[in-house]
Structures are given as structure tokens and as C-alpha cells.
N, C-alpha and C positions, 0 to 999 in steps of 0.2 A: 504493500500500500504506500509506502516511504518514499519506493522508486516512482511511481506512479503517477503520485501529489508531486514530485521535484519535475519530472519532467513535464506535469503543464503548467507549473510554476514559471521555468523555462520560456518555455512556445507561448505562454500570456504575454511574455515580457519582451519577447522578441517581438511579437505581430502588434504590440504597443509602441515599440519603439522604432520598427521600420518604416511608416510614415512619417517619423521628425525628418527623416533623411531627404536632404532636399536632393532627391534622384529622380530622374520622368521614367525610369526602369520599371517595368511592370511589378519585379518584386515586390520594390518599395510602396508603390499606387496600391496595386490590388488588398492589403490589410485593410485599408478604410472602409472599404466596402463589407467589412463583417464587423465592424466597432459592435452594434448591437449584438450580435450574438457572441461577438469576445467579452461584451462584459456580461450577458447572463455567465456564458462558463466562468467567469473568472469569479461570479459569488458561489458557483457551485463547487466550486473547488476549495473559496474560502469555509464552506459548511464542511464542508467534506475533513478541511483539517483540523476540526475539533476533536472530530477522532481520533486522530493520529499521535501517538505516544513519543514523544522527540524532544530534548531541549535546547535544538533550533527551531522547532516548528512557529514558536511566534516573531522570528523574523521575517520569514515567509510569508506567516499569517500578516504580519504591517506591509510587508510588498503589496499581496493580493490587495489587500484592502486600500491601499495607495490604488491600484490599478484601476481601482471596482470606482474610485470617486474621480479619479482622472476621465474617466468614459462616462460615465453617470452627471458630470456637469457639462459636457456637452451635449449627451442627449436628453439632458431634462427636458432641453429647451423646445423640442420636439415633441412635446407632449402635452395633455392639457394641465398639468401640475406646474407649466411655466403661464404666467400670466398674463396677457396683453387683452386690450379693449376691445370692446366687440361692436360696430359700427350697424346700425340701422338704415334701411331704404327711405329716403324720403323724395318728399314730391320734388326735391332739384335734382333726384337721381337720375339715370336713366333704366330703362326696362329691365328683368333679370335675363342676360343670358346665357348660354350654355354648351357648353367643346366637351369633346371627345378626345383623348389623343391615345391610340393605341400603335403599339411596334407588332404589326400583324404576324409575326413571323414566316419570312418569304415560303417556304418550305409548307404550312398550315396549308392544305387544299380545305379545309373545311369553312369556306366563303361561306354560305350559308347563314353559320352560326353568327359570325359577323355585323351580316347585314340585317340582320332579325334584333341583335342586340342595337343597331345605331334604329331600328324600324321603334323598337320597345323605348328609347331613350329619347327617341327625337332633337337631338342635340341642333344646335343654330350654325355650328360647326363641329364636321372632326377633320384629323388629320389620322393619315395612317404613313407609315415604315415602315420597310424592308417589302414594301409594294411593289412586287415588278409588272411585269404586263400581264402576267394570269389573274394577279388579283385587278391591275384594271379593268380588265375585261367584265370579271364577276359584280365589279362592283356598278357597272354600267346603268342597271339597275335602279340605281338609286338616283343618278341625276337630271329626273322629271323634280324632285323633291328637292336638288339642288343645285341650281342652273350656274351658279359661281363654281369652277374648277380650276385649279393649278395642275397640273400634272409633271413628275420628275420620274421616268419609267428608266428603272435601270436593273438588270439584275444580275448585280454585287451584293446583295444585300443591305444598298443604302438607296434604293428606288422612295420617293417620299408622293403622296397626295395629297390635295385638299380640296375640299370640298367646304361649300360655304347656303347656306342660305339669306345670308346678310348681304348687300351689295359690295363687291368687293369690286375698290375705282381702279387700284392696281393691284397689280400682281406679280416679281420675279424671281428667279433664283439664283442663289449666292455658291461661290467656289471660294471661298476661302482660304485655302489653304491647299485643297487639292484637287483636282477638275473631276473626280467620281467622288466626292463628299458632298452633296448639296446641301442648302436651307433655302427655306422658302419664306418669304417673306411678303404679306397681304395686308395691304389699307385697307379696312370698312367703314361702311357708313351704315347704320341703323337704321330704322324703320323711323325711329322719332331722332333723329339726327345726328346724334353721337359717333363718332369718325374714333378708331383705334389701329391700332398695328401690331398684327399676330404674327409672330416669328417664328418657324416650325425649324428643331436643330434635331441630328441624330451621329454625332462624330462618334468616333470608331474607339474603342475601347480599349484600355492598355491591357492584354495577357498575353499567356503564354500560345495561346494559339491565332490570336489577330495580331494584334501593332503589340512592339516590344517595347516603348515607350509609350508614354503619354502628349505627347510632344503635341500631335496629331488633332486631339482632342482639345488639348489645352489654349492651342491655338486658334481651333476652329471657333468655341466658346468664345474667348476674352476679344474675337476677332468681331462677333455679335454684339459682347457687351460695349465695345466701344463705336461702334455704326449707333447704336439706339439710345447711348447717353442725352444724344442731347436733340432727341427726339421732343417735341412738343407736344404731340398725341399722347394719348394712352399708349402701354404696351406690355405685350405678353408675351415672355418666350418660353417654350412648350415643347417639349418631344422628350425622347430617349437618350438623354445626356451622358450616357454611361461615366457617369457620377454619383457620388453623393454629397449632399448638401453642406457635410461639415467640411469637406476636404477643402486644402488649402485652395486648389483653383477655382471650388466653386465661390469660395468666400471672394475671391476676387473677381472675379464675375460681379457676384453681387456688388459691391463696392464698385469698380470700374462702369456696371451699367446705371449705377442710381437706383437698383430696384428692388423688391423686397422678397424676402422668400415668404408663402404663406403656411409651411407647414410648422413656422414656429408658432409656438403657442398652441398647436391644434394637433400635427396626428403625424408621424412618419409617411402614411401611404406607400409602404412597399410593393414593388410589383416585378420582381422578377430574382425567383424562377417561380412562375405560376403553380407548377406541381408541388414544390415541396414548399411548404408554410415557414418550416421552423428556418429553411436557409433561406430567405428571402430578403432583399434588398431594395431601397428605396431609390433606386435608381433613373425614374422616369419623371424627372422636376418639373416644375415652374418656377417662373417671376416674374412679377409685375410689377407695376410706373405707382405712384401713391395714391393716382385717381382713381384706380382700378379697387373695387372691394369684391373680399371673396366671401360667398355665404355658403357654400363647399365645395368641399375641396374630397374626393374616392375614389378608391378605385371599384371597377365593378367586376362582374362573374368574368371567370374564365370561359374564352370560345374558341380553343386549340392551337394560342399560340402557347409561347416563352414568357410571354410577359403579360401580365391584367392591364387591361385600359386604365387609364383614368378621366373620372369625369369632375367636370368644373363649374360652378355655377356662378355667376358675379353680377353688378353693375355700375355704372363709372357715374362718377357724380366729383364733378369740376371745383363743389363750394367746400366741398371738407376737406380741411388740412390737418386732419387729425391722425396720417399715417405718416408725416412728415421725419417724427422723430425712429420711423424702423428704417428711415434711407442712411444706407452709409456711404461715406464716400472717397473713394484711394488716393494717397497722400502723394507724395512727388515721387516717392520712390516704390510705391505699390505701382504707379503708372508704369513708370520705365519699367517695372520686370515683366507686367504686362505685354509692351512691347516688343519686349526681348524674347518672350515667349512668344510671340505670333507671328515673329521672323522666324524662330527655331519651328514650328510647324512647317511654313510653308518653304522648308529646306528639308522636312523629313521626306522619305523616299517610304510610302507606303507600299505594302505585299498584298493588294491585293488583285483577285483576277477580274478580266473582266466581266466572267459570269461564273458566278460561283454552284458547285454543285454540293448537297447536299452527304455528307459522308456516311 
């Protein structure tokens, strides 16, 4: 039992300490994306050495326990036990409404399910990923219901759609960093007038079996958040960030674009890996401009991809500056790494194919 407790003692303290290392190396990246369930193990482990008969064991037991509040103050804040205001619809709001944004998984044939969940939801917008031309095709279907289309048909696995029922006055798509990376990027206007800017992102992921850096990613993001800083409109960026929200590049994101993240105070929203509950990641963000109010924020059922949708509910209202104090904003030297990072992107040399097959 001795050996057992020392060795996840260990492997806590490692996958704690490989993201201080400032490396775009997928080793270092990919711990962040298990924070939560590093730190449930890390109090089961701290239970666990109650048991254990050792007159080292309460040095250990103060690591663990070091470990357990190191992770545990960053995700508090992701939960409703962190506290922020909760903002009311009034008559200078505009109307509530409502996105979709699911990473389809190219490979899912079961269209169907899909289109029955956006049929059941009726959302005002969604966006889908890793859309290539089989799902455009299936989804065809659907736009009698939504006559605004984007379409980015590729199939690498970063093929993107949108779809809109809102007037969308423009519409185009962004290569940032790498010419098979898209986002998409859409003006609306409202039925009762309100004009916003939906940015749909899905950069490539740092592991062991895609991009070996984060380079990629980190670029394509902070490449978004600095286009939208100083945006006048509303704005919401949306998709499969293969991120999480604590990690350092999101925080600079956030900082760099002025925007807010909304799962503080409110809920993780993991969504991916669809199948398995307990390893699942919160990897499919948002953020929005201050104007923008969310009144939910879910993900919903699983329809055979990788990853659950999520759905969003909001409305923008111009008079309240009451989200003013959740904007941060990066300081002289948060900028420059910013752009130090988004030339190191768009000098990474990505692997992938041009049409990828399922393995």
C-alpha cells in the first residue's frame, strides 16, 4: 500500500507541475486538461493515507493536501460556490437568443440524430466541426429553416458550418495561421435590431497523435482574440478550442480579446469525451464582449459524436455596464508574448493530411 500511495504521490506532483513549464510541447499542455480529475485523485489519495502506517506519511499527506488547494482555487471558480451577479432581461435588452455549437465528429454517419437534436432545440444559430461534405450534404435538410449559410467543407477534420436564422450582413473565413485551419467569422442583425459578431474557432490540438506542440492552437486563438479586441459590436467566440479555460493561453485570450469567460461562477460544461463521464473535459468554450448576457450556458445529449454540443442562451443589452469589472485586460508584456506566439504559429509546419481517414 506504501508503494502504491508514493507512487501517485509522485505522478500528482508531476502532472501539477508540468504545466508551470512554459513548453508549447504537448507533454507539458496536455496535464491541464485533467486539472479536475487530478485533483479528485489527488483527495483520494489524500483519504487513502490515513490509512497508511509510516512516519513520513504526513509529509506527503501536507504535499497532497498542498496539491488538493493548488487545483481546488482555480476550479472553484468554475462552479456555483464562486460568486458573481446574476443580471436580469429588461425592456432595453434585446430578445433571448440561442446557438448550438457542436464538433460533429467527421467520422459520426449518424446525421440523423443530429438534425433531430438542432429540429428539438431550434436554436437561432448553430455551428458544426469537423463537417466535411457528407455531413453537408445530410444537413441540407435543414436550410429551408435556415436561409443564412457559411460553409468551410474540408475533410481534415477541421471542415466548419454555419448556419444562421438571424440575418447574417456578412460573412468570411479566416486562415490564420494555417491555410486548412479555418474560422468563421459572421455579422448579424436581429429581428429587433441588435447587430453582433459570432466567431466560430476549432485549432488543432497539442498531442501525441495530432500537432506536437501547441504552437498551432495558441496562435490561431490569440490571432482571434486580437482581430475582435476592438470590435464595437457585441461578440462571441465559440467552437472546439481544444483548450481549457484555466490554461495559460486561454487566460490570455481572454485578456488580449476584452472578453469574458461565462463558465465562471456557473458550471464547467465538459464535453469531450462524450462516452466516458468521469474523463471528460471542458474543452468546447466560449466568450463574450460585456454586452452580451448569458442566461445558459449546457451542454446537451449525446448524438454519436466525441464530443456533446453545447447550447447557449443570451441577450445583449447596450445600457448595463454591470459586466465591466469581469473584463481583463493584457498588460504590455502579456501583448508582446501574445504576438510572439502568433508568429510562432504561423511558422509551425503542421502534419496534417489533406483528407484524413479514419483509423
Amino acid at each position: 500500500m506504501w508503494e502504491i500511495y508514493l507512487v501517485f504521490v509522485v505522478l500528482l506532483l508531476i502532472l501539477t507541475v508540468l504545466p508551470k513549464i512554459p513548453s508549447s510541447h504537448w507533454i507539458f499542455r496536455v496535464p491541464d486538461f485533467g486539472k479536475i480529475q487530478i485533483t479528485y485523485i489527488t483527495l483520494i489519495i489524500f483519504i487513502f493515507g490515513f490509512f497508511i502506517n509510516s512516519k513520513y506519511i504526513w509529509y506527503y499527506q501536507a504535499l497532497l493536501l498542498t496539491i488538493f488547494i493548488y487545483h481546488g482555487f482555480t476550479l472553484i471558480k468554475y462552479t456555483k460556490f464562486y460568486k458573481i451577479k446574476k443580471h436580469q432581461q429588461t425592456k432595453n435588452s434585446s430578445k433571448k437568443q440561442h446557438f448550438i455549437s457542436a464538433n460533429v465528429y467527421q467520422f459520426n454517419k449518424d446525421y440523423n440524430r443530429f438534425i433531430n437534436l438542432i429540429k428539438k432545440y431550434q436554436p437561432d444559430v448553430f455551428l458544426t466541426m469537423e463537417s466535411n461534405g457528407d455531413w453537408e450534404k445530410a444537413l441540407q435538410i435543414l436550410e429551408k429553416d435556415y436561409p443564412y449559410q457559411h460553409k468551410v467543407t474540408l475533410e481534415n477534420t477541421y471542415g466548419m458550418h454555419f448556419y444562421s436564422k438571424i440575418e447574417v450582413a456578412d460573412a468570411k473565413t479566416h486562415y490564420f495561421v494555417a491555410d486548412d485551419i479555418p474560422s468563421i467569422e459572421a455579422h448579424l442583425k436581429t429581428e429587433d435590431g441588435y447587430e453582433f459578431v459570432f466567431f466560430g474557432v476549432h485549432p488543432p490540438p497539442p498531442s501525441p497523435t495530432e500537432e506536437e506542440t501547441s504552437k498551432e492552437r495558441d496562435g490561431d486563438l490569440l490571432s482571434v482574440a486580437k482581430r475582435v479586441k476592438d470590435y464595437t459590436k457585441p461578440v462571441i467566440v465559440v467552437g472546439d478550442f481544444n483548450n481549457v479555460a484555466w490554461s495559460r493561453s486561454s487566460v490570455l485570450f481572454r485578456k488580449t480579446s476584452h472578453l469574458i469567460d461565462p463558465r465562471v461562477g456557473y458550471a464547467f460544461v465538459s464535453t469531450f469525451h462524450a462516452k466516458y463521464k468521469l474523463l471528460r473535459f471542458p474543452i468546447d468554450l466560449m466568450f463574450h464582449s460585456e454586452d452580451i448576457f448569458i442566461e445558459q450556458l449546457k451542454t446537451l445529449e449525446n448524438f454519436g459524436s466525441d464530443h456533446l454540443p453545447v447550447y447557449c442562451e443570451f441577450f445583449i443589452d447596450h445600457h448595463n455596464d454591470e459586466q465591466e469589472e469581469h473584463v481583463e485586460a493584457a498588460d504590455a508584456e502579456e501583448i508582446a508574448e501574445a504576438e510572439e506566439i502568433i508568429e510562432e504559429g504561423k511558422k509551425e509546419e503542421g502534419e496534417r493530411d489533406v483528407v484524413v481517414t479514419e483509423d
